[in-house]
Backbone as ProteinMPNN parsed JSONL, in Angstrom:
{"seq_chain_A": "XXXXXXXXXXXXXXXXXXXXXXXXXXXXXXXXXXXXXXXXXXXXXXXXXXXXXXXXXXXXXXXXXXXXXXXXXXXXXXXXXXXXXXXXXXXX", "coords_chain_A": {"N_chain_A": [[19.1, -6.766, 20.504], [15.926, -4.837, 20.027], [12.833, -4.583, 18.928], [10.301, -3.686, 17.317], [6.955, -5.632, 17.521], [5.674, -6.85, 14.123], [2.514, -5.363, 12.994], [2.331, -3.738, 14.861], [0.938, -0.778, 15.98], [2.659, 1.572, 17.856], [4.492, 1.436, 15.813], [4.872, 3.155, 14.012], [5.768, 5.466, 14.395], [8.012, 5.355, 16.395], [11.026, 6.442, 15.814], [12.559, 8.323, 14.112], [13.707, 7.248, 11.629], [11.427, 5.25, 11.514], [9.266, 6.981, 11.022], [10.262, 8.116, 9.058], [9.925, 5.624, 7.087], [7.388, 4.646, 7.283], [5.885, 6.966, 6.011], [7.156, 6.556, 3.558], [5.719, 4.47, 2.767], [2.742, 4.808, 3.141], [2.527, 7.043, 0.561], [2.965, 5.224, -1.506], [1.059, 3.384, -0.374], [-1.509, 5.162, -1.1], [-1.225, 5.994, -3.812], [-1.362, 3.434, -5.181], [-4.243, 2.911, -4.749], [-5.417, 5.089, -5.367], [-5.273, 4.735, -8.115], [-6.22, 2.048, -8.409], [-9.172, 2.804, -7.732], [-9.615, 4.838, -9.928], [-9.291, 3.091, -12.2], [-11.664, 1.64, -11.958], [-13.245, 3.526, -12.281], [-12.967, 4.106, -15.217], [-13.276, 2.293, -16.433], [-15.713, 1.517, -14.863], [-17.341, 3.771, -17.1], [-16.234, 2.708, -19.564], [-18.045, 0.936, -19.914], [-20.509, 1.621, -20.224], [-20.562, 2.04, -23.435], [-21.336, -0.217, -25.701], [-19.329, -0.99, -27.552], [-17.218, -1.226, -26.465], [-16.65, -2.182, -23.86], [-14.77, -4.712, -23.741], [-12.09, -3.548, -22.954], [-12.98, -1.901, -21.096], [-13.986, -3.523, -18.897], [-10.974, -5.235, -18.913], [-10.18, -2.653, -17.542], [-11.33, -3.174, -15.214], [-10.068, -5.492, -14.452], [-7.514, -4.679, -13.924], [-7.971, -2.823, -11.859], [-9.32, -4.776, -9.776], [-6.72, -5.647, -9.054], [-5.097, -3.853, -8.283], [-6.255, -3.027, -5.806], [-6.732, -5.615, -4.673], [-3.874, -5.504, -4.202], [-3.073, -3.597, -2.325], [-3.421, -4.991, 0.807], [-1.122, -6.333, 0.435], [0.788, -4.349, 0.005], [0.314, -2.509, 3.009], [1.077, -4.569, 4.67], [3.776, -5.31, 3.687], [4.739, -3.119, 4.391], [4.842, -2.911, 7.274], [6.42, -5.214, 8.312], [8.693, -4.298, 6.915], [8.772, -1.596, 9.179], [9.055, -3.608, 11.473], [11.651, -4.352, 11.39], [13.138, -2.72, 11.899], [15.629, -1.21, 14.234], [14.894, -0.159, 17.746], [14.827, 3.105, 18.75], [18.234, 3.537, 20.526], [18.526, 1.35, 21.524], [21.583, -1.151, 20.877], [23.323, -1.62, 17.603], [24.205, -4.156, 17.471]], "CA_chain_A": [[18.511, -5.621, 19.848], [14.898, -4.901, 20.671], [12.321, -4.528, 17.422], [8.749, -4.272, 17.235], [6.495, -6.591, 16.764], [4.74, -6.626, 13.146], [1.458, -4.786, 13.423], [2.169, -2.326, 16.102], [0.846, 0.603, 15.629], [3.544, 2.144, 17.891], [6.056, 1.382, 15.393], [4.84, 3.973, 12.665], [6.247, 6.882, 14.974], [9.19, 5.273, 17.333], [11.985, 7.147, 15.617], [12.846, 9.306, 12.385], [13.531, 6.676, 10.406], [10.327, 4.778, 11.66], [8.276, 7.716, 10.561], [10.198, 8.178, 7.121], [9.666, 4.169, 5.732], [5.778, 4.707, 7.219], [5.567, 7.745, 5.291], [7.18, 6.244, 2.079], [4.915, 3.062, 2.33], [1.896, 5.154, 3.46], [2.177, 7.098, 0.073], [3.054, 4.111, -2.261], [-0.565, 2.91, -0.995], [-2.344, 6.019, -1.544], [-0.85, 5.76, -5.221], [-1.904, 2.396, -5.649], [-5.195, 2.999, -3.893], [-5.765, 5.741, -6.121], [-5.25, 4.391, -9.431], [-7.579, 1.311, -8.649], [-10.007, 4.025, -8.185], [-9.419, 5.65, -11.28], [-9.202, 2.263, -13.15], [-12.421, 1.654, -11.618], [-14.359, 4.213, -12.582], [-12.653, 4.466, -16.455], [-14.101, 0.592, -16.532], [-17.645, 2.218, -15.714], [-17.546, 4.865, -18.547], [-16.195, 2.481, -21.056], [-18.821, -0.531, -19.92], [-21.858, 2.355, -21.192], [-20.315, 1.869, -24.587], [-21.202, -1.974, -25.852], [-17.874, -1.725, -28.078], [-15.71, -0.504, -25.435], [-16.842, -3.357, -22.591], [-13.528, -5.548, -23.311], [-11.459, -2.43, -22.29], [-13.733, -1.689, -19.684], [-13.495, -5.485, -18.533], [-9.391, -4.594, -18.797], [-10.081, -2.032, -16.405], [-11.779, -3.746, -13.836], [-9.455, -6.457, -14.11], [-6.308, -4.026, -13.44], [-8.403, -2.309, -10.648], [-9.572, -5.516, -8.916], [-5.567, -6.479, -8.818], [-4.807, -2.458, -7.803], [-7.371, -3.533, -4.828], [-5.829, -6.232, -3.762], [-2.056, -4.804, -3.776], [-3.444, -2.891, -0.491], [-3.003, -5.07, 1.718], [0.667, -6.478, 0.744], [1.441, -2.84, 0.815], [0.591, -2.534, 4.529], [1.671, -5.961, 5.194], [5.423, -5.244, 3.474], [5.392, -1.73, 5.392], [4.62, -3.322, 9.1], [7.483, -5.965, 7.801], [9.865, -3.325, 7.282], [9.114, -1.36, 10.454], [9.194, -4.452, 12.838], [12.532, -4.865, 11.28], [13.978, -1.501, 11.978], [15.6, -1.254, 15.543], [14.288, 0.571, 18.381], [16.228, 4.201, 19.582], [18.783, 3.092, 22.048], [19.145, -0.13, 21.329], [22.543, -1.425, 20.534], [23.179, -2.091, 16.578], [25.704, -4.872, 16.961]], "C_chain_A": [[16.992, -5.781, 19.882], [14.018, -4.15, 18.985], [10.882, -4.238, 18.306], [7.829, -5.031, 17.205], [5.418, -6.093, 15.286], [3.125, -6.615, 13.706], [1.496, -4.227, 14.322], [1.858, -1.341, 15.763], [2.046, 1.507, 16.416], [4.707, 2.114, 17.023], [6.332, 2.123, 14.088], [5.669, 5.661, 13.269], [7.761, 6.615, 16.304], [10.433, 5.808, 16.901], [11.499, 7.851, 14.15], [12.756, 8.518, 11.478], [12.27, 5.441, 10.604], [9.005, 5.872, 10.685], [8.045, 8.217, 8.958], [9.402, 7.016, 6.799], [8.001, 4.356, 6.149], [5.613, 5.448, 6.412], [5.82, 7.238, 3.755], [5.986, 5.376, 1.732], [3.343, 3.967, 2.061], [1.239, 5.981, 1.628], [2.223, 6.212, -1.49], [1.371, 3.623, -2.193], [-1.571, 3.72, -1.064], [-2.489, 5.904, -3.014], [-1.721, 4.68, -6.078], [-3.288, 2.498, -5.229], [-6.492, 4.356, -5.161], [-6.116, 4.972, -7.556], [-5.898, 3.223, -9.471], [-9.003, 1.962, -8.786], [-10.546, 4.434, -9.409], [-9.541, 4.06, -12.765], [-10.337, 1.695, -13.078], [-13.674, 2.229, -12.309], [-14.247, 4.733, -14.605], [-13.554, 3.081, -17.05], [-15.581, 0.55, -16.659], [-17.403, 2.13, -16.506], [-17.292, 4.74, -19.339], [-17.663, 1.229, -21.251], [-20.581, 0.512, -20.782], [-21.568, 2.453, -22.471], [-20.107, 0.229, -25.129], [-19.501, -2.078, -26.766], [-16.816, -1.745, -27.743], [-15.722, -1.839, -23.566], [-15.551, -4.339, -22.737], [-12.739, -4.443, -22.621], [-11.857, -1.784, -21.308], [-13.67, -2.991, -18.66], [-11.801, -5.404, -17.84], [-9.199, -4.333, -17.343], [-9.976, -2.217, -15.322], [-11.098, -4.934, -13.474], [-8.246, -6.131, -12.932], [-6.722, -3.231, -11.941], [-8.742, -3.054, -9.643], [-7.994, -5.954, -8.34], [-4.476, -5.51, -7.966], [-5.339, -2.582, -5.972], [-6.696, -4.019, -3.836], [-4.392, -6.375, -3.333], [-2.228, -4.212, -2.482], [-2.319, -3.074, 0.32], [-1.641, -5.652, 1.706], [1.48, -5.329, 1.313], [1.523, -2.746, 2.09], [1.562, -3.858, 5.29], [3.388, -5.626, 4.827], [5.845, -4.294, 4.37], [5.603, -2.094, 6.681], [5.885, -4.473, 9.465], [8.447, -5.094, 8.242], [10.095, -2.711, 8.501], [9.454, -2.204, 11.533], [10.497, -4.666, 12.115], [14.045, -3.831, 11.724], [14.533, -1.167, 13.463], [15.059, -0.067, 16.375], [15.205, 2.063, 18.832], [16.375, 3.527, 20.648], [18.964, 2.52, 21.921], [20.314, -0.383, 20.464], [22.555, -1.825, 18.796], [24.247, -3.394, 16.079], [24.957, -6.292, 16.67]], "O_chain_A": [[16.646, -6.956, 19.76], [14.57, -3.403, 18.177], [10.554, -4.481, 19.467], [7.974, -5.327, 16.019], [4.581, -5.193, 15.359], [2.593, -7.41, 14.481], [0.389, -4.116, 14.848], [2.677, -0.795, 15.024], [2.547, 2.312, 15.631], [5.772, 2.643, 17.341], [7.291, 2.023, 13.322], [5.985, 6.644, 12.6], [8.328, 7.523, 16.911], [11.24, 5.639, 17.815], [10.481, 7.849, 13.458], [11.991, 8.7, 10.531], [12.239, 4.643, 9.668], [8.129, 5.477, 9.916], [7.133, 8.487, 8.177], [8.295, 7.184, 6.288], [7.26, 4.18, 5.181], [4.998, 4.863, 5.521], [4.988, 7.407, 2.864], [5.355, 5.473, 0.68], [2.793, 3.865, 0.965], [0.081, 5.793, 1.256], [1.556, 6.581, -2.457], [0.598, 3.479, -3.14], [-2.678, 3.183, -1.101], [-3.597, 5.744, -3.526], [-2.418, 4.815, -7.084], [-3.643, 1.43, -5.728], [-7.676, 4.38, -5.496], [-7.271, 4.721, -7.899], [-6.348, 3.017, -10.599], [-9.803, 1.734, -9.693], [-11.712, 4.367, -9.797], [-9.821, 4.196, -13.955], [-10.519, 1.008, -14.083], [-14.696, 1.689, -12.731], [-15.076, 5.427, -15.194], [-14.34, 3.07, -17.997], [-16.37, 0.114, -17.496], [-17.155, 1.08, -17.098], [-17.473, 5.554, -20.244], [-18.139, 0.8, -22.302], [-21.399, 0.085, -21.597], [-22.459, 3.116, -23.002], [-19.065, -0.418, -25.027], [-18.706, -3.009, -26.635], [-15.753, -2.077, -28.267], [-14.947, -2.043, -22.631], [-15.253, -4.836, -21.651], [-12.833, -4.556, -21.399], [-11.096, -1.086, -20.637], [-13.088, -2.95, -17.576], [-11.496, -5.489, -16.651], [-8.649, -4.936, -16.421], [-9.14, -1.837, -14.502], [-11.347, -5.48, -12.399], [-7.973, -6.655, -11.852], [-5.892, -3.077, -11.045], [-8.657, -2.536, -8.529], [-7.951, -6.558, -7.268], [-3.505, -5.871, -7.301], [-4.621, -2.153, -5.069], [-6.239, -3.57, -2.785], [-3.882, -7.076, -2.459], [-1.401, -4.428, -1.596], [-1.276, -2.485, 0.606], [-0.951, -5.576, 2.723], [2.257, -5.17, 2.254], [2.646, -2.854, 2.584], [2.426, -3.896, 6.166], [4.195, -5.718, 5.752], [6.884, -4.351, 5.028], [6.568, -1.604, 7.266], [6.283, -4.634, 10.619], [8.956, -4.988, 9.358], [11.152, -2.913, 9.099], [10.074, -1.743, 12.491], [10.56, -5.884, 12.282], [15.256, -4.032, 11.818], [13.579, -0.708, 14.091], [14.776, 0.973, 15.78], [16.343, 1.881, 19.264], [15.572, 3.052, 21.451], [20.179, 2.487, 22.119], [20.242, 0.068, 19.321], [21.555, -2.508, 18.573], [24.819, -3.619, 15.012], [25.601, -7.254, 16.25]]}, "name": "protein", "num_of_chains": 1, "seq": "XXXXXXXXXXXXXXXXXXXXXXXXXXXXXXXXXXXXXXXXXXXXXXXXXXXXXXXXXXXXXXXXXXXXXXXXXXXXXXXXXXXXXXXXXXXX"}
């Protein structure tokens, strides 16, 4: 049975169900991608308030950790696709 290798870019579009699990993963790290963002910039707008800087601190903790979820994300998704067989190829 014939696979991908992890990190191909051909392997986000070689079948249907290649293009679904890219698409699921793809918006899993928008999600996460987002909400470091957002945890980011709430971390500012509490750090201009001296009694609000631990919770701003918080923020930037949960957003530096939002950050670095990224790249597992891609890394688990390129996982999954190199694991998914190729059309045509036998499933035995």
């Amino acid at each position: 049975m014939t696979r991908t290798a992890v990190f191909d870019p051909r392997s986000a579009t070689a079948s249907s169900q290649h293009r679904e699990v890219y698409g699921r993963y793809q918006r899993i790290y928008t999600v996460v991608e987002f909400a470091a963002a957002l945890a980011f910039v709430v971390g500012s707008v509490l750090f201009f308030f001296p009694s609000q800087q631990t919770p701003g601190t918080w923020f930037f903790l949960v957003g530096s950790v939002l950050f670095a979820a990224r790249p597992t994300v891609r890394v688990l998704r390129d996982y999954h696709l190199a694991r998914i067989p190729l059309p045509g190829d036998a499933t035995s």
